[in-house]
C-alpha positions in Angstrom: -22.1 -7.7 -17.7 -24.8 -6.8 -20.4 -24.8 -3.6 -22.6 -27.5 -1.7 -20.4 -25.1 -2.8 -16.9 -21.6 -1.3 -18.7 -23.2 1.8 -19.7 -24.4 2.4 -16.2 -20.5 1.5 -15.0 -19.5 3.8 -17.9 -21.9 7.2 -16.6 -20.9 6.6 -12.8 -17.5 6.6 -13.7 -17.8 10.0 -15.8 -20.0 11.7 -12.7 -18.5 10.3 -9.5 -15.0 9.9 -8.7 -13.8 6.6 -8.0 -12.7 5.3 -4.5 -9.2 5.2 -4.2 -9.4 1.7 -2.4 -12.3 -0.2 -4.4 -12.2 2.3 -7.5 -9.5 2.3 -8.8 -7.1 -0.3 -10.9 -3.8 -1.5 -9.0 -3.1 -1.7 -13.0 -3.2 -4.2 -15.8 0.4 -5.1 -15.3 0.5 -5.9 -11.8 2.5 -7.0 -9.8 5.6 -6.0 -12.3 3.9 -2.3 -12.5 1.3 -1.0 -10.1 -0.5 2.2 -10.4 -0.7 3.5 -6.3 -2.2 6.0 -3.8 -0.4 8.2 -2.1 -1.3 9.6 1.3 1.9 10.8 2.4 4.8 12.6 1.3 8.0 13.1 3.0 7.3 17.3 4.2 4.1 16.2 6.1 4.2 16.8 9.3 0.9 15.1 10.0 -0.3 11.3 9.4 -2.8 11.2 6.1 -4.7 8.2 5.8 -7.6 6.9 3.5 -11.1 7.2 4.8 -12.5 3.4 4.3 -16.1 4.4 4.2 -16.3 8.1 1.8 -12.7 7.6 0.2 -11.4 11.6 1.1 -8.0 11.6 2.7 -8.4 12.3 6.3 -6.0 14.3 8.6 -5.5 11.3 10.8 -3.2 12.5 13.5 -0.2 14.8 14.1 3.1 13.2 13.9 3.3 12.8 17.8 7.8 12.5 17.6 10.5 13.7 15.2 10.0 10.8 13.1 9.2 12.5 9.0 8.0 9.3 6.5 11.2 9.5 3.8 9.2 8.0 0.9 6.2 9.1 -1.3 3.8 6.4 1.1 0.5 5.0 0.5 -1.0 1.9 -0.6 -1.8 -0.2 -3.6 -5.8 -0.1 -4.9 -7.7 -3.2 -4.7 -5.7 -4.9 -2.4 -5.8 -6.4 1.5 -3.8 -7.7 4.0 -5.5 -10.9 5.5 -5.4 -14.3 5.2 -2.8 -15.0 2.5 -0.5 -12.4 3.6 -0.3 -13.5 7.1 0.0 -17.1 6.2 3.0 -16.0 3.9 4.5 -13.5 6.8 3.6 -16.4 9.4 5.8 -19.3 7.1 8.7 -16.3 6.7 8.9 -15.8 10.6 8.1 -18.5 12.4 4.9 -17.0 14.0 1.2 -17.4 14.1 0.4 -13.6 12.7 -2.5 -12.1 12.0 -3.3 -9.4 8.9 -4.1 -6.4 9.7 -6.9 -5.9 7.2 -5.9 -2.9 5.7 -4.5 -2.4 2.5 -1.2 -3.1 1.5 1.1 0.2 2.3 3.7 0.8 -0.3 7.2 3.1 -0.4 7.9 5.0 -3.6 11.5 5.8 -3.9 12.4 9.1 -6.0 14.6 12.1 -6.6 11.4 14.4 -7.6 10.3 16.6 -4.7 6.1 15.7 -4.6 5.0 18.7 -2.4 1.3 17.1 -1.2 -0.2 13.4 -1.3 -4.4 12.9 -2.4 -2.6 11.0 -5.9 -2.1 8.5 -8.2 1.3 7.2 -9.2 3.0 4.7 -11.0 5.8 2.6 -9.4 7.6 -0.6 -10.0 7.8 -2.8 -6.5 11.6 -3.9 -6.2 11.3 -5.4 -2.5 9.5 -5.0 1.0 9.9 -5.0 4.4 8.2 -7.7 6.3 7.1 -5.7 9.3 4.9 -7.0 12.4 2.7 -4.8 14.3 1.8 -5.8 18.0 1.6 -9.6 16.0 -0.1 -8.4 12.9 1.7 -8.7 9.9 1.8 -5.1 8.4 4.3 -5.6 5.3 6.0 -2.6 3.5 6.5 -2.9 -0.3 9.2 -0.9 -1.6 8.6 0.2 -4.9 10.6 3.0 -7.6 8.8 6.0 -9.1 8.1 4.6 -12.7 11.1 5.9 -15.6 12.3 8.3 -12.4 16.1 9.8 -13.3 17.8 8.3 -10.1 15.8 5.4 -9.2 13.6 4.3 -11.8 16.5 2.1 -13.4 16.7 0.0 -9.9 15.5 -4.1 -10.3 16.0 -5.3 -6.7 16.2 -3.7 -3.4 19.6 -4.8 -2.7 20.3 -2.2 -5.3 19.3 0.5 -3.5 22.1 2.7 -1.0 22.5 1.3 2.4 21.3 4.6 4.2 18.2 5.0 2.1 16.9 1.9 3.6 17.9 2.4 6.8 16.2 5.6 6.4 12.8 3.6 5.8 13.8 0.8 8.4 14.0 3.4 10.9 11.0 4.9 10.5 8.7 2.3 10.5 10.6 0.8 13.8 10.7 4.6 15.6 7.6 6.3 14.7 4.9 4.8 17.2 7.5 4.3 19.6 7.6 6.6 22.7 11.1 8.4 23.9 10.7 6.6 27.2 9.6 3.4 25.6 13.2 0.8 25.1 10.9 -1.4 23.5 9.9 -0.6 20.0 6.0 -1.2 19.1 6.8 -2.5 15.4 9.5 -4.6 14.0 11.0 -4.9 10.5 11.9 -9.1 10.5 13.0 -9.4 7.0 14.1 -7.5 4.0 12.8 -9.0 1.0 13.4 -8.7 -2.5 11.8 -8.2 -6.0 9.9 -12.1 -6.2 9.2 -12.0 -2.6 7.4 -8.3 -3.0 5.2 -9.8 -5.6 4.6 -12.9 -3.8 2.7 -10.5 -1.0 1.1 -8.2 -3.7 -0.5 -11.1 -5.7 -1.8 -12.7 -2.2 -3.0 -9.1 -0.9 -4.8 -8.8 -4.7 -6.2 -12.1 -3.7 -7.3 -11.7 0.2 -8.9 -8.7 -1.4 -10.9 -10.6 -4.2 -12.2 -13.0 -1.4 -13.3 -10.0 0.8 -15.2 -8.1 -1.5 -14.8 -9.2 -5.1 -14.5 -7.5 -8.5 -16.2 -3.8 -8.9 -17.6 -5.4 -11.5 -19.4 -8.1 -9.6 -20.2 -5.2 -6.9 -21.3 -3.7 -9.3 -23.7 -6.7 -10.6 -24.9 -7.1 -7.4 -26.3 -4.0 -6.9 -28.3 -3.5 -10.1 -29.4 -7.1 -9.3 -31.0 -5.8 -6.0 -32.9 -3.2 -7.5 -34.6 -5.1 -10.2 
């Protein structure tokens, strides 16, 4: 990029906020440390989710059962679940999944109470939940609020209290799933570690870089087509 392109990149970042999805950084240290959207904290009532196209937080939909998220949860920047993440899910389970081409969703454990979503956060991934949706793989990395008093000292999932991941496991198996349903819609296969959770960040980084590239290159592109 020459001196006349990074000044452009340098004035659109001052007058146009980035997109939480292509804009911003999943951080320079990933996958150890990952800077992360949240859409969702655990007092909403209603299902927030990330516009794809104009980047505002929309009001997706009421929460239709009793079911309340128990983790700050959104999704790390930069990232999709595709190829490489359902290969990795498929090998783990035995199945031929699919991704769900979204980005990858992410848990952040903490003591603080974080009264609305709409921000940025930085969290340290200690494990995941391999999840399939209606045979998509839709993983869940579970990640600790950055220097937080009661979790931020945690390495590993397995680290973490047995009802505070059961909390999470029962969540994401219950929350689609209709009280005269005996069949849930999702299903939690595995609960993964530390290595594991940055196995599936560093492929979701990479599904990602094959599906759209750098913002940099974007970026290139554009001023390309206008010369």
């Amino acid at each position: 990029m020459n001196k006349i392109d990074q000044a452009l990149w340098k004035l659109l970042g001052v007058l146009y906020k980035p997109h939480p999805w292509h804009g911003v950084s999943p951080g320079s240290e990933a996958p150890s440390v990952l800077q992360c959207f949240v859409e969702v904290v655990p007092a909403d009532t209603v299902k927030y989710e990330i516009d794809k196209v104009t980047g505002y937080l929309r009001l997706d939909r009421p929460q239709k059962y009793s079911s309340i998220c128990p983790a700050l949860y959104g999704f790390v920047p930069q990232t999709l679940c595709q190829d490489r993440v359902a290969q990795f899910s498929s090998e783990r389970t035995g199945r031929q999944l699919e991704g769900d081409g979204d980005p990858l969703d992410i848990c952040i454990l903490t003591d603080r109470p974080i009264h609305h979503g709409n921000l940025l956060v930085d969290c340290i991934p200690i494990g995941g939940l391999r999840m399939v949706d209606q045979n998509e793989a839709d993983d869940k990395i579970v990640a600790v609020l950055k220097n937080d008093a009661s979790y931020g000292s945690l390495l590993d999932i397995r680290q973490v209290a047995g009802p505070i991941l059961d909390r999470l496991r029962h969540y994401f198996i219950s929350y689609k799933q209709s009280p005269d349903s005996d069949l849930p819609t999702c299903e939690i296969t595995h609960v993964y570690g530390r290595e594991e959770a940055h196995e599936v960040i560093m492929r979701s980084l990479a599904d990602y870089h094959e599906r759209f590239g750098s913002i940099e290159e974007m970026l290139s592109e554009a001023l390309e087509a206008t010369r």
